[in-house]
Structures are given as C-alpha cells and as structure tokens.
C-alpha positions as CSV (number, residue, x, y, z in Angstrom):
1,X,23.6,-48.1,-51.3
2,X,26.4,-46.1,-52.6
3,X,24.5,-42.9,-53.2
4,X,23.1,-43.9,-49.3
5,X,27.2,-43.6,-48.2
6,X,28.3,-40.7,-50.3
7,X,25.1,-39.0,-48.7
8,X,26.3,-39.6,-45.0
9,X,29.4,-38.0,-45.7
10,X,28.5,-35.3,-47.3
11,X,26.3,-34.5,-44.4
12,X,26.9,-31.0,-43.2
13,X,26.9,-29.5,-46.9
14,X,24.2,-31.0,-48.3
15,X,21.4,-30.6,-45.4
16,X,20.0,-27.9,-47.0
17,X,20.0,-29.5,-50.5
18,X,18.6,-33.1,-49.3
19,X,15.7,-30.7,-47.5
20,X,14.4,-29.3,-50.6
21,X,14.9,-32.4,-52.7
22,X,13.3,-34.3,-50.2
23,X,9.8,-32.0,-49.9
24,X,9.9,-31.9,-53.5
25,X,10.2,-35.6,-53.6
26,X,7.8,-36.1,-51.0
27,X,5.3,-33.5,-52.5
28,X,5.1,-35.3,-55.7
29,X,4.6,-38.9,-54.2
30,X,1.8,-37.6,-52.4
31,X,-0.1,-36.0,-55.3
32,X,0.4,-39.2,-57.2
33,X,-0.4,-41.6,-54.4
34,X,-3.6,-41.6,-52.9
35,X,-4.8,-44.7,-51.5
36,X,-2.9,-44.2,-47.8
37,X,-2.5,-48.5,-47.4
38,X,-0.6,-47.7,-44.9
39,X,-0.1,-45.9,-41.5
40,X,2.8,-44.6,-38.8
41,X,2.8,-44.9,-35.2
42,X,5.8,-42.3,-34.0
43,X,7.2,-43.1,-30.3
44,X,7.6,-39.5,-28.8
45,X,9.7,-39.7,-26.1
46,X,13.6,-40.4,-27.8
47,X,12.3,-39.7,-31.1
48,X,10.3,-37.0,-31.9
49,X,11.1,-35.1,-28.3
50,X,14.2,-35.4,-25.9
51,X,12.4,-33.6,-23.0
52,X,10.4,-30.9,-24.2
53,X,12.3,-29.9,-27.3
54,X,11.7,-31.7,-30.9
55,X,14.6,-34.0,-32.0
56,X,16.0,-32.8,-35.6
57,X,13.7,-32.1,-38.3
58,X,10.9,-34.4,-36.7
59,X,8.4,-30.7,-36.7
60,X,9.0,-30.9,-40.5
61,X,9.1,-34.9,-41.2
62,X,5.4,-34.9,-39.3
63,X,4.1,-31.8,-41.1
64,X,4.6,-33.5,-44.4
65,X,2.4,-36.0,-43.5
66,X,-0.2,-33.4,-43.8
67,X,-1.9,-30.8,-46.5
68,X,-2.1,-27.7,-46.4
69,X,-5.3,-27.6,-44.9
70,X,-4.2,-29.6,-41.5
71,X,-6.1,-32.5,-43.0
72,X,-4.4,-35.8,-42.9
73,X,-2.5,-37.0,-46.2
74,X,-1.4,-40.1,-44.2
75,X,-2.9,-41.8,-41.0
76,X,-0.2,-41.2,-38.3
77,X,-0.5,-41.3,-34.8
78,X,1.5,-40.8,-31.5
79,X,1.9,-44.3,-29.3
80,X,3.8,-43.9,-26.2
81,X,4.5,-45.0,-22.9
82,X,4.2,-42.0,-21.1
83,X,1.7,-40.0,-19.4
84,X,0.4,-38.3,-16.9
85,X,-2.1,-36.2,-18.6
86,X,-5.6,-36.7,-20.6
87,X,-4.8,-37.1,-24.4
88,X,-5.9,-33.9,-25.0
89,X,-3.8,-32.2,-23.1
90,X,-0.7,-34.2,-24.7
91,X,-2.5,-33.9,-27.8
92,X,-2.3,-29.9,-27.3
93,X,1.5,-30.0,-26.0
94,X,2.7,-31.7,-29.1
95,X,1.0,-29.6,-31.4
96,X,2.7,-26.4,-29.7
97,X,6.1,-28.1,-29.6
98,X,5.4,-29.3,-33.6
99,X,3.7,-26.8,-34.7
100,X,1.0,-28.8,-36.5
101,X,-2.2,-29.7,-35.2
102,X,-2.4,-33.0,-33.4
103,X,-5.9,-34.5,-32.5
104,X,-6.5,-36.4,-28.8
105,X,-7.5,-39.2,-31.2
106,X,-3.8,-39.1,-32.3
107,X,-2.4,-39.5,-29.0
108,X,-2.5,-43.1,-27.7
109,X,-0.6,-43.2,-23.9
110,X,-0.1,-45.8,-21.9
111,X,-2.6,-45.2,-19.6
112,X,-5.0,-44.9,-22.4
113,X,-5.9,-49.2,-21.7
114,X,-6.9,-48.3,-18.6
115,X,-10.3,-47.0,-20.5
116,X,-11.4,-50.9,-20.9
117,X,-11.6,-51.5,-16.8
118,X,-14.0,-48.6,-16.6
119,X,-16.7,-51.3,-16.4
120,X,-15.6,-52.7,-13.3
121,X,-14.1,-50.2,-11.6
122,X,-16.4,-47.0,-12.4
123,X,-18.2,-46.9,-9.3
124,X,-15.4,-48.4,-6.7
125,X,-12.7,-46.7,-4.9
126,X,-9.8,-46.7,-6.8
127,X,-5.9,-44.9,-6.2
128,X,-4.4,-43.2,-9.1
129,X,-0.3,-42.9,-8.7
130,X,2.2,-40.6,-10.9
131,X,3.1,-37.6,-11.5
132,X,0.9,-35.1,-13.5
133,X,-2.7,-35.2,-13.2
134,X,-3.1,-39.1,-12.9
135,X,-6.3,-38.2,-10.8
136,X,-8.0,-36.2,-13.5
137,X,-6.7,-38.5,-16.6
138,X,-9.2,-41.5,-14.7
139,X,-11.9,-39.1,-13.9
140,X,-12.1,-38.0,-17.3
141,X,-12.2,-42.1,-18.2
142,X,-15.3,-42.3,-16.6
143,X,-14.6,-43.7,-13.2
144,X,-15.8,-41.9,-10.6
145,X,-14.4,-42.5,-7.3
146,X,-10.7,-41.4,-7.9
147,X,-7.9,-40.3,-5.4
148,X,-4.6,-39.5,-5.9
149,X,-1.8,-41.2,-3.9
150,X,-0.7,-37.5,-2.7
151,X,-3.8,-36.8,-1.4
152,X,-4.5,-40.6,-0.1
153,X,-1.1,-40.4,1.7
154,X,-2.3,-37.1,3.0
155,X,-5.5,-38.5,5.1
156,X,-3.2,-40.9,7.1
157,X,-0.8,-39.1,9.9
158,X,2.1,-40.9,9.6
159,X,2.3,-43.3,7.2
160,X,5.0,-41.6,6.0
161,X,7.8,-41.8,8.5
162,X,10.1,-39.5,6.4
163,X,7.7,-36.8,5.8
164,X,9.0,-34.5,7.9
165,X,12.3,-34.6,6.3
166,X,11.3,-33.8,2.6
167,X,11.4,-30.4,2.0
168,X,9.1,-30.8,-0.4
169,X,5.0,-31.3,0.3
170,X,3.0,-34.0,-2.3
171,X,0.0,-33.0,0.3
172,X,-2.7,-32.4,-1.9
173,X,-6.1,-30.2,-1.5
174,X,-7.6,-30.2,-4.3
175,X,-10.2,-27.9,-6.3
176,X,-13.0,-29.9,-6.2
177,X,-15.2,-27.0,-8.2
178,X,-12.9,-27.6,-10.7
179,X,-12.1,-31.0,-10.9
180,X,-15.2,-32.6,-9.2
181,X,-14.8,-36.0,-9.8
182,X,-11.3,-36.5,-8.9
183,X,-11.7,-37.3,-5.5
184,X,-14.1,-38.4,-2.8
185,X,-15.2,-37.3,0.8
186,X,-12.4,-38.1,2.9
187,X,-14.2,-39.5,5.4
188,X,-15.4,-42.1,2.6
189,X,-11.7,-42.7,1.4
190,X,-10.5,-43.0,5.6
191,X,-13.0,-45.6,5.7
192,X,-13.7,-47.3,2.7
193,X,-11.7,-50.4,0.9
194,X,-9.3,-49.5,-1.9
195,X,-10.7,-51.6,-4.8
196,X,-7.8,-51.1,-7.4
197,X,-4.2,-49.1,-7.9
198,X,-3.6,-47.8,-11.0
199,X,0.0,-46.4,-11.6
200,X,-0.8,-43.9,-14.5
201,X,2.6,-42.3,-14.8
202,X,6.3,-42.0,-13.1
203,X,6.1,-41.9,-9.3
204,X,7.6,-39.0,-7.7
205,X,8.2,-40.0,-4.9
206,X,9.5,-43.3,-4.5
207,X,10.0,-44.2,-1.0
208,X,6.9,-43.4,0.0
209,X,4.6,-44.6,-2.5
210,X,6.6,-48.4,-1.6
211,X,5.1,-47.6,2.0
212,X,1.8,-46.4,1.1
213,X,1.4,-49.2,-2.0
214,X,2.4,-51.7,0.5
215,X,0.2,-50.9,2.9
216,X,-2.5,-50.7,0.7
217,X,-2.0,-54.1,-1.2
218,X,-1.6,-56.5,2.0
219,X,-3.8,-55.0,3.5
220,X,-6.9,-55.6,1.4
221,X,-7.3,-51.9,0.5
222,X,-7.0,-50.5,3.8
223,X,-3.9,-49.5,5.6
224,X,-3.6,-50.6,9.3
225,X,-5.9,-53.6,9.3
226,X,-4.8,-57.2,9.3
227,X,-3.7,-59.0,5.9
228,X,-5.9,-59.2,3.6
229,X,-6.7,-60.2,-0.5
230,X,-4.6,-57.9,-2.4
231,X,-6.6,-55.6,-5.1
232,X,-5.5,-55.5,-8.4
233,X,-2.3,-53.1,-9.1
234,X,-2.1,-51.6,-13.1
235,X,0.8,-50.2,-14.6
236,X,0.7,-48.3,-17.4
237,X,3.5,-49.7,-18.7
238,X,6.9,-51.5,-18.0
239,X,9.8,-49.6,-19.2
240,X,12.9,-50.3,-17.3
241,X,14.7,-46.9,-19.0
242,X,13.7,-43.4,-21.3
243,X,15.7,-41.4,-23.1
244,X,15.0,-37.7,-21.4
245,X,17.1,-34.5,-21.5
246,X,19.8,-36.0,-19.5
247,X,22.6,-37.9,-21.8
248,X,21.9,-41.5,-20.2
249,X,19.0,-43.3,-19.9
250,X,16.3,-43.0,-17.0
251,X,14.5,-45.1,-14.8
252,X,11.2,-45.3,-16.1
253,X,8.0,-46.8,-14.4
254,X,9.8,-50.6,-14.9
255,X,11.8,-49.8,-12.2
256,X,9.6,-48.5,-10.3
257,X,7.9,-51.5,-11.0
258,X,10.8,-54.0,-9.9
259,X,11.8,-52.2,-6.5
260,X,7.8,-51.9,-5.4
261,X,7.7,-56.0,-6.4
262,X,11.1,-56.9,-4.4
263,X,10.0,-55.1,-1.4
264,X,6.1,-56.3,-1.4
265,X,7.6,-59.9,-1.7
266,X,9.7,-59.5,1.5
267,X,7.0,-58.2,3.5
268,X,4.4,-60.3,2.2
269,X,3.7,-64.6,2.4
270,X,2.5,-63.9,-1.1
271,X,3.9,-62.3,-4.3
272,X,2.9,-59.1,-5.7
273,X,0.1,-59.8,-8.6
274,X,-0.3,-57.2,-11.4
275,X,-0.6,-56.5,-15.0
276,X,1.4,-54.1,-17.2
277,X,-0.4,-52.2,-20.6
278,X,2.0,-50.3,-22.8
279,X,4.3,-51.5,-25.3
280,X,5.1,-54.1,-25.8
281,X,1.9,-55.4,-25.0
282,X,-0.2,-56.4,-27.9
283,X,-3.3,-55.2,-27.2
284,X,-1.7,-52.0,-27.3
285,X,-0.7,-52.0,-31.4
286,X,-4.0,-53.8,-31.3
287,X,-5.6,-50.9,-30.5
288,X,-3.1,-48.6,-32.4
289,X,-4.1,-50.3,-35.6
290,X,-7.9,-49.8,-34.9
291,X,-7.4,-45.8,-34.3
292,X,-5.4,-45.3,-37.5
293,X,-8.6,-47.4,-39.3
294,X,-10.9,-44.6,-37.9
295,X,-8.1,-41.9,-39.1
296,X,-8.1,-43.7,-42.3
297,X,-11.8,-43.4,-42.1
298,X,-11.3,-39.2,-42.6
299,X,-8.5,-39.6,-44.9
300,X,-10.9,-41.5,-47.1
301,X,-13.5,-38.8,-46.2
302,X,-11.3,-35.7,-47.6
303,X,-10.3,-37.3,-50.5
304,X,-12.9,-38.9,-51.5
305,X,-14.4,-36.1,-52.6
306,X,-11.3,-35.4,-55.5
307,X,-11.4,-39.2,-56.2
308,X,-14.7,-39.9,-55.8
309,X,-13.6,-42.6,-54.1
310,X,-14.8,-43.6,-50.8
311,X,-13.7,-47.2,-50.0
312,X,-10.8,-48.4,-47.9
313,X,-8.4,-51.0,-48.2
314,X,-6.8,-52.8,-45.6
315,X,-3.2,-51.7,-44.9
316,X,-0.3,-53.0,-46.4
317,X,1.9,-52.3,-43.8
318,X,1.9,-50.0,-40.2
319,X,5.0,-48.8,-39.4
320,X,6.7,-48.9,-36.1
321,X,9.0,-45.6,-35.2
322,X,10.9,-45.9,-32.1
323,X,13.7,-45.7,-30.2
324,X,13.3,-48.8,-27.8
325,X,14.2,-52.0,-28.8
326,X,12.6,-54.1,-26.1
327,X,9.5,-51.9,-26.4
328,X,9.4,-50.3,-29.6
329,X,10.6,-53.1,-31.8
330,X,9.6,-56.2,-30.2
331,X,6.1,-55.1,-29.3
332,X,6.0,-54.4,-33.8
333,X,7.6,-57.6,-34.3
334,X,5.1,-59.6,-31.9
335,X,2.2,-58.1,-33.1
336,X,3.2,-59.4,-36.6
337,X,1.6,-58.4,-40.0
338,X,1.3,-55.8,-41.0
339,X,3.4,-54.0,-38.4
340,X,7.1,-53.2,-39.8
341,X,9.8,-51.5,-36.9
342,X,12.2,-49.1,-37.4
343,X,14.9,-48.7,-35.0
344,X,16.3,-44.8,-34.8
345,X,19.6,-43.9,-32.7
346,X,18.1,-40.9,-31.4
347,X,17.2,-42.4,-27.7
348,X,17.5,-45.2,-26.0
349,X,19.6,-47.4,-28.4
350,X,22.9,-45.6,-29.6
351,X,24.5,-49.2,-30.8
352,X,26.3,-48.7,-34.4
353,X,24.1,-51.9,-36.0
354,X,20.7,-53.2,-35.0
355,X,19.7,-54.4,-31.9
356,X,21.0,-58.4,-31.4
357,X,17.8,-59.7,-28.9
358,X,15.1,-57.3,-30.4
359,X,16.3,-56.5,-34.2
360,X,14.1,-54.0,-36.3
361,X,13.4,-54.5,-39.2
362,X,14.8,-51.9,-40.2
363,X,17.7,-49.7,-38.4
364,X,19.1,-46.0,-40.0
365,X,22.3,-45.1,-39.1
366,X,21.5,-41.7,-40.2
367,X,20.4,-39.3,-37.5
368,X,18.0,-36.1,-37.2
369,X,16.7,-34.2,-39.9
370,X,18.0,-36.4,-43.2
371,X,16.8,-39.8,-40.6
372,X,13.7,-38.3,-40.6
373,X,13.1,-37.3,-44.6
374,X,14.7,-40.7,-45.6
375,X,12.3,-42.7,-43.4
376,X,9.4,-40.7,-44.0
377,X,10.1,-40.7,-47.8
378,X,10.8,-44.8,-47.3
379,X,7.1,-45.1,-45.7
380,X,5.5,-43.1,-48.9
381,X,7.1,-45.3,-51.6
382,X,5.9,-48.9,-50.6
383,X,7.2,-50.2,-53.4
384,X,10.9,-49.6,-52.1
385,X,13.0,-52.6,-51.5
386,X,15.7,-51.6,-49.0
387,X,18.3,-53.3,-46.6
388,X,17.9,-53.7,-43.0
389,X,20.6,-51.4,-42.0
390,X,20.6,-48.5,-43.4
C-alpha cells in the first residue's frame, strides 16, 4: 500500500519506467502461467474509448492479453451497451482504433439478446429503431421482415407533424441489392400489423420516434386504426447516461426509455409494457460467461499443443471492467460467482471512493495508462490479495 502511494505521486516521472516494468512483469507471468482460469469482459464506451479515441494505455493493456501471433493468451471480451452495428463491424472498428485484432465473437452488444427472439419473430413484421444500421444488425440475426423506423415513418404522410421544420431528412430509400433483407414491399409494411419494436440503438430523433412508437403501440401495430393490443417493445438496454466525448454524461437509451413510457402512459388507458437486455441484466453476463468458455475453448487449443494439455477448468474468477456503477458493477455483483467488478474513474463515475448504492469490488484511484497495467497485472496474478480501494 505504501509502494501503491509513493507510485501515485511519482506519476509523471515514472510512466515510462512503470511501462517497461510492467510488460516485463506481465511477460513473465504469462510464460509461467498457463491455465487462463480466468477471463475479462472490458466495457468500451468510458473505458477503453471516450468517443472514438482509446482512453490511456488501454491499446497496450489489451494487446498484452495477447501473443505475438494475435492468438489469445487470456480469454477477454468486449461487453457493452451500445450498438447500432452487426458485431463484426464493431468488431472491425475496435481493432482499427486498438490496433489488435478483435474477433465478432469478442464483441457482445446489447442488441446481441435480441438473437434469442429470432424464433418468434423471424417471419413477422417487425420495426428496428436507432441510429446506425439497426435494420441490417436484425437482418443479419436472421429475421427477415425488417424496417427501419426512418423508412417506416417515411410510408405515412404526415405522421410527423414537424417534419417540415427539420432541416434534416431520416427519409430512408434504401439499396435493397445490397441489403435485401432489410426491408419489405411497402405496400406490405402500409398494410400489414407491426408484430414487434425493437429499439437497437440511441434514437436520433426523439420527437418523432414518441409519435411514430406511440402510434404504433396503441394501435395494435398499425397507425391510424382504433386501439388495439400493444406488440411487444425491446430495448437493448437501459442506461439512463454514457460517458461520450463531451465532459458530462449523456442521455443514453434509458432516457429515451423513460420519456417514450411517460408520454405512452398519458395517451394510453394502459401502461407501456416492455423488456430491457443489456447490463445489468443477467442473462447478459450469462451469456458473456458462455462466450469466453468457447474463447477458452481456443486458448486451450493453442496451447495445448506446448502443454500437451487439452482440458479446461472452470474459472476462478471473470472480471468485470467498467465504468458504470448501476450497470457495470451491479449487473457483476448480481450475477455472483465467479464475476469480480472493477470500478475505473475514467467515465461515468468520477467519485474519489467507490460507489455507496452499487460498490465494486474493487475501485482504482489510478487513472489511464498505470490503471490499466495495474489492473491488468492484478487479473494475471490470482493469487494477489488486495484492498478494495486502490
């Protein structure tokens, strides 16, 4: 603990130093340790990115967690709340800004539920909302009657009322020789009963998706007819704020969330219905804890051939980096064993000790570069016994 505080102060001088120490530190502890009982799930958004740019020295803390040969020395993973894209597109964005290459299979979103309703919704008429490509991330889930809510707003004059004082168009026509699947004959979509809304990503325009998801969800999937059974509204997730480029906090989907629910239940006898994936929803380090297994799988599978050992043990402990406490840390600490959260001060939470509602088990006050080393170096020695507040 003292070497911890003469560290912090010595900060600025010994960057450099703590750098090489560390990858030589690092280096060893992977030569000597093997068996990989354990596996990280990074947040991006406030923690390895603020916008577009990498935070620190996350590019270097994840390349460590690699050999030489790209091949995995430690099953990590990417588990946000974001979106708007198919996994492998995120999956190629990140490897660009990080300059390591990340697999789809590395990317969890939190759209990426939304594969598990393909059963029941593959064949119906469904509206995609969000920015990006929230059209082509369901198509390329399988389902195949997909319309985004640009390009649904766009086949009915005037639902709108303040269209014609945006100077901006969301009117959408899209390449259907390129993305086929991603929408439907207009005359079928005019016509036909919405079956289910999926919000994929951060809605652009706020206003008028309210309108259009209002009028679609009392209406029994078809704006302008009488009241009728609402269909089922997804979220992708419930954050109320992000940490972007801008210093404070954004408005994430939460919101959006909260002001579509307040106005629905003013217009409506009955209150809005819906279910929310993402963190902290369990089935979503559920299913973060099955993908690293099958990235354990090919960890066991590169170095079994060294070892000559080819079975896996369960992990010891999965560890939680993020920036959220009422995401990040208490979707870890719900999901229990053998999930462990740590709380960074590079997003969201800026507080000088942990959070009081949602604590982490642990929280570094150290920031950036020597944050990174020291918790990366922290997950590779398992048998460290350290403080909560670092």
């Amino acid at each position: 603990m003292r070497f911890q505080r003469s560290l912090a102060l010595v900060l600025p001088r010994m960057r450099n130093k703590f750098q090489s120490q560390a990858s030589r530190y690092f280096s060893s502890l992977l030569e000597s340790e093997q068996r990989s009982s354990f596996g990280i799930a990074f947040d991006i958004d406030g923690v390895i990115l603020r916008g577009r740019d990498p935070i620190g020295g996350s590019p270097q803390a994840v390349r460590r967690l690699l050999k030489d040969s790209g091949n995995l020395n430690v099953p990590f993973l990417f588990l946000t709340n974001g979106g708007g894209v198919p996994e492998s597109k995120r999956a190629n964005e990140l490897s660009e800004q990080l300059g390591v290459k990340i697999l789809p299979s590395q990317v969890l979103q939190g759209h990426s539920p939304f594969k598990s309703l393909l059963k029941r919704y593959e064949n119906q008429l469904i509206i995609a909302a969000g920015k990006g490509e929230p059209a082509v991330v369901m198509s390329e889930y399988g389902f195949k009657k997909v319309v985004s809510i640009d390009e649904y707003a766009s086949l009915f004059e005037n639902i709108d009322p303040l269209s014609e004082y945006k100077k901006w168009t969301t009117n959408q026509v899209l390449d259907r020789s390129v993305h086929p699947m991603n929408t439907v004959p207009r005359c079928d979509v005019s016509s036909e009963a919405v079956k289910a809304v999926f919000v994929v990503s951060d809605p652009v325009d706020w206003g008028r998706d309210i309108q259009v998801l209002c009028d679609v969800l009392r209406c029994g999937g078809l704006p302008g007819q009488e009241n009728g059974h609402q269909p089922p509204l997804y979220f992708a997730s419930d954050d109320l704020e992000y940490q972007a480029v801008f210093p404070s906090n954004r408005l994430g989907m939460g919101a959006f969330r909260i002001a579509l629910e307040s106005v629905f239940n003013r217009v409506h006898h009955n209150p809005l219905e819906h279910v929310s994936f993402g963190k902290p929803n369990p089935v979503v380090f559920k299913n973060a804890e099955a993908m690293l297994r099958q990235l354990q799988v090919s960890y066991r599978s590169n170095n079994s051939k060294e070892s000559g050992d080819s079975g896996l043990q369960s992990f010891k402990t999965l560890y939680m980096i993020g920036d959220n406490p009422s995401v990040d840390i208490k979707g870890a600490r719900q999901a229990g064993h053998p999930w462990f959260s740590i709380l960074t001060r590079t997003g969201v939470f800026r507080g000088k000790h942990n959070h009081a509602e949602f604590p982490a088990d642990m929280a570094s006050r150290m920031m950036e570069l020597l944050a990174w080393c020291k918790l990366i170096l922290i997950n590779m020695d398992e048998t460290t016994h350290f403080p909560s507040y670092l």
